[in-house]
Structure formats: structure tokens, C-alpha cells
C-alpha positions in Angstrom: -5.2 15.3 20.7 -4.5 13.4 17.3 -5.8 10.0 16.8 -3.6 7.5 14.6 -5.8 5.5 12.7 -3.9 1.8 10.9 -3.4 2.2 7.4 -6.4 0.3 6.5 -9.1 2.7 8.1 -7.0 5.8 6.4 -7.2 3.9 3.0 -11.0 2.6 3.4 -11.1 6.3 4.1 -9.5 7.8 1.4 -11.5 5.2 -1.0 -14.7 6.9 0.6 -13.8 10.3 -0.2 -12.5 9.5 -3.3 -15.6 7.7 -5.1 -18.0 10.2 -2.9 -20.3 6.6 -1.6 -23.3 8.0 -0.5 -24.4 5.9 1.7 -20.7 5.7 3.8 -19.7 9.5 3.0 -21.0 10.4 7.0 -18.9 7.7 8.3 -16.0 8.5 10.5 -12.6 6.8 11.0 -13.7 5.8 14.5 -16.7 4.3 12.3 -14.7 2.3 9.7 -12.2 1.3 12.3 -15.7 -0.3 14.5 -16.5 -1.8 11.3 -13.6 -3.7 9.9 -13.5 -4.8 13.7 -16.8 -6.2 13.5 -16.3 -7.6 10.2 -13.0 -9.3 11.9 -11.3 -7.5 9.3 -9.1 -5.9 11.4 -7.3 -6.7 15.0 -8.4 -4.6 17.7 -4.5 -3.4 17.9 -4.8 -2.3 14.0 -3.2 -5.3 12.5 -5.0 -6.7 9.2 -6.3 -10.3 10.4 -5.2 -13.4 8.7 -8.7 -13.9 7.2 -8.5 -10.4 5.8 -5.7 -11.9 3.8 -7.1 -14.6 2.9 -10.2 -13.7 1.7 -7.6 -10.9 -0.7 -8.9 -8.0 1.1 -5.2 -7.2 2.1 -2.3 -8.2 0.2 0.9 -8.7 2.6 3.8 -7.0 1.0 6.2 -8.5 2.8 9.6 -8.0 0.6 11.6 -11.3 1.9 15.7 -10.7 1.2 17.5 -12.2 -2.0 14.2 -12.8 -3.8 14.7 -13.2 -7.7 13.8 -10.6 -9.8 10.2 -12.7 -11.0 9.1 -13.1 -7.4 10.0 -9.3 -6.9 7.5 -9.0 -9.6 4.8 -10.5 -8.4 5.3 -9.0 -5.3 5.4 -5.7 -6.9 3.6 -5.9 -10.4 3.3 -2.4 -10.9 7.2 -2.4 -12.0 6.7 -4.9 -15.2 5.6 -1.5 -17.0 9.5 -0.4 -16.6 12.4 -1.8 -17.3 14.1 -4.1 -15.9 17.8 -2.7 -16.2 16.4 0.3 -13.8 16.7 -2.1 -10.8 19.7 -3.3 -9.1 19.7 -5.8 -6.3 22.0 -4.2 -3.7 21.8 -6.2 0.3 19.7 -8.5 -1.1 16.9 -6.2 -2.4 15.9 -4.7 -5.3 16.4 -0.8 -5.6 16.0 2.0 -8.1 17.7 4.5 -8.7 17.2 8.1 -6.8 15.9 9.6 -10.4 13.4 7.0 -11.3 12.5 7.0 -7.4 11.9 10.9 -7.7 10.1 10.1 -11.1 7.6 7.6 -9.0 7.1 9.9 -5.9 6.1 12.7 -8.6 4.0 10.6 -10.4 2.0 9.2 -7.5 1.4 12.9 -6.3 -0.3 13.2 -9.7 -2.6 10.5 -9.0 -1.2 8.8 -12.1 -1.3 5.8 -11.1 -4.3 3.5 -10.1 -5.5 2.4 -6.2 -3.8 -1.2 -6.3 -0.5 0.4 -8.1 -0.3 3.5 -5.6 -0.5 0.9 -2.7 2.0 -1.0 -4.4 4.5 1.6 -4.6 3.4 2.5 -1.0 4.5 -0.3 0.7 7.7 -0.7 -1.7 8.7 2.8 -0.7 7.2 2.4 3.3 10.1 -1.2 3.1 12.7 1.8 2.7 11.3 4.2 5.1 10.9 6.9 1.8 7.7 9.3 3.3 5.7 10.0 0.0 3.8 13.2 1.9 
């Protein structure tokens, strides 16, 4: 049987294996998931709590409709390194185009990108159910 972990034990997770911590390298999922628990980090039911926001250990990327392109910004900062004429808002939200979108999904294979970026592009792809594995 598979166990579904929430996103924030798989990405505490994949920061573990990533920068090889020592000390937390023998901790499991069911560990980190205990922890972030404890730490009232993290619901029992997976969702981040509202002081993990608020202490900026989560950022909610919550895309309202018909935001301005500034705001869409600020959600998203990782697009002010592109230009601006590749979005279009279309139903009130602002989408790329399927070749930049393609361009992105490649890139982020690559690991080009850096941890608050990737997680960026994450949730703006997760907002339009586009699966990046």
C-alpha cells in the first residue's frame, strides 16, 4: 500500500535529500509529517496551518480571478524575468502560451530554476491542473 504524504512533507523531504542534512538524512516522511505536527506546522488532515503562514514558512498561492498583472506578480515573482507580452489574461487569469509553458516544464526538469521559483511555477502550473512529472 502507498502512503500519500501533503506536499509539505514531500517538499521538506526533497529539501533533505537535496542538501544531504546529516543530522535529518534518516528521517522518514512519517517522521517529518510527526514533526511539522508537533511543530503545529501542519494540520493533522495535511493542511498547512495558518501560523505556518504566518510565520512565512508557507506562502499561499492562492491565484484570485481578474487580478491585475502587478498583483499577478507578486503572487508569482518568478515571471518578472520574462516578458510581459508572453501573458494573456483569458477567464480572468493570466496564461502563457503552450510554447513558453513547454519552455518552463523543460526548464524546471533541468533544475534550472531555484527552490522558491520551482515552487512558484508549481503551484502556477498545479492552479491549471498541468502535472510537471
Amino acid at each position: 500500500m502507498k502512503i500519500y504524504y501533503p506536499p509539505l512533507v514531500e517538499q521538506a523531504n526533497e529539501l533533505i535529500d537535496k542538501y544531504k542534512h546529516p543530522r535529518a538524512q534518516a528521517a522518514t516522511k512519517a517522521d517529518i509529517y510527526r514533526l511539522l505536527v508537533s511543530k503545529q506546522l501542519l494540520a493533522e488532515n495535511g493542511a498547512p496551518t495558518a501560523a505556518a503562514v504566518a510565520k512565512g514558512y508557507v506562502k499561499d498561492y492562492y491565484e484570485a480571478a481578474d487580478l491585475n498583472f502587478n498583483a499577478f506578480l507578486e503572487l508569482y515573482p518568478v515571471f518578472t524575468q520574462f516578458d510581459s507580452a508572453l501573458f494573456r489574461k483569458i477567464g480572468g487569469f493570466w496564461e502563457i502560451p503552450i510554447d513558453f509553458k513547454d519552455y518552463l516544464l523543460a526548464e524546471i526538469s533541468q533544475d534550472t530554476f531555484d527552490y522558491d521559483e520551482q515552487i512558484a511555477l508549481e503551484s502556477y502550473f498545479s492552479e491549471r491542473n498541468i502535472k510537471l512529472k
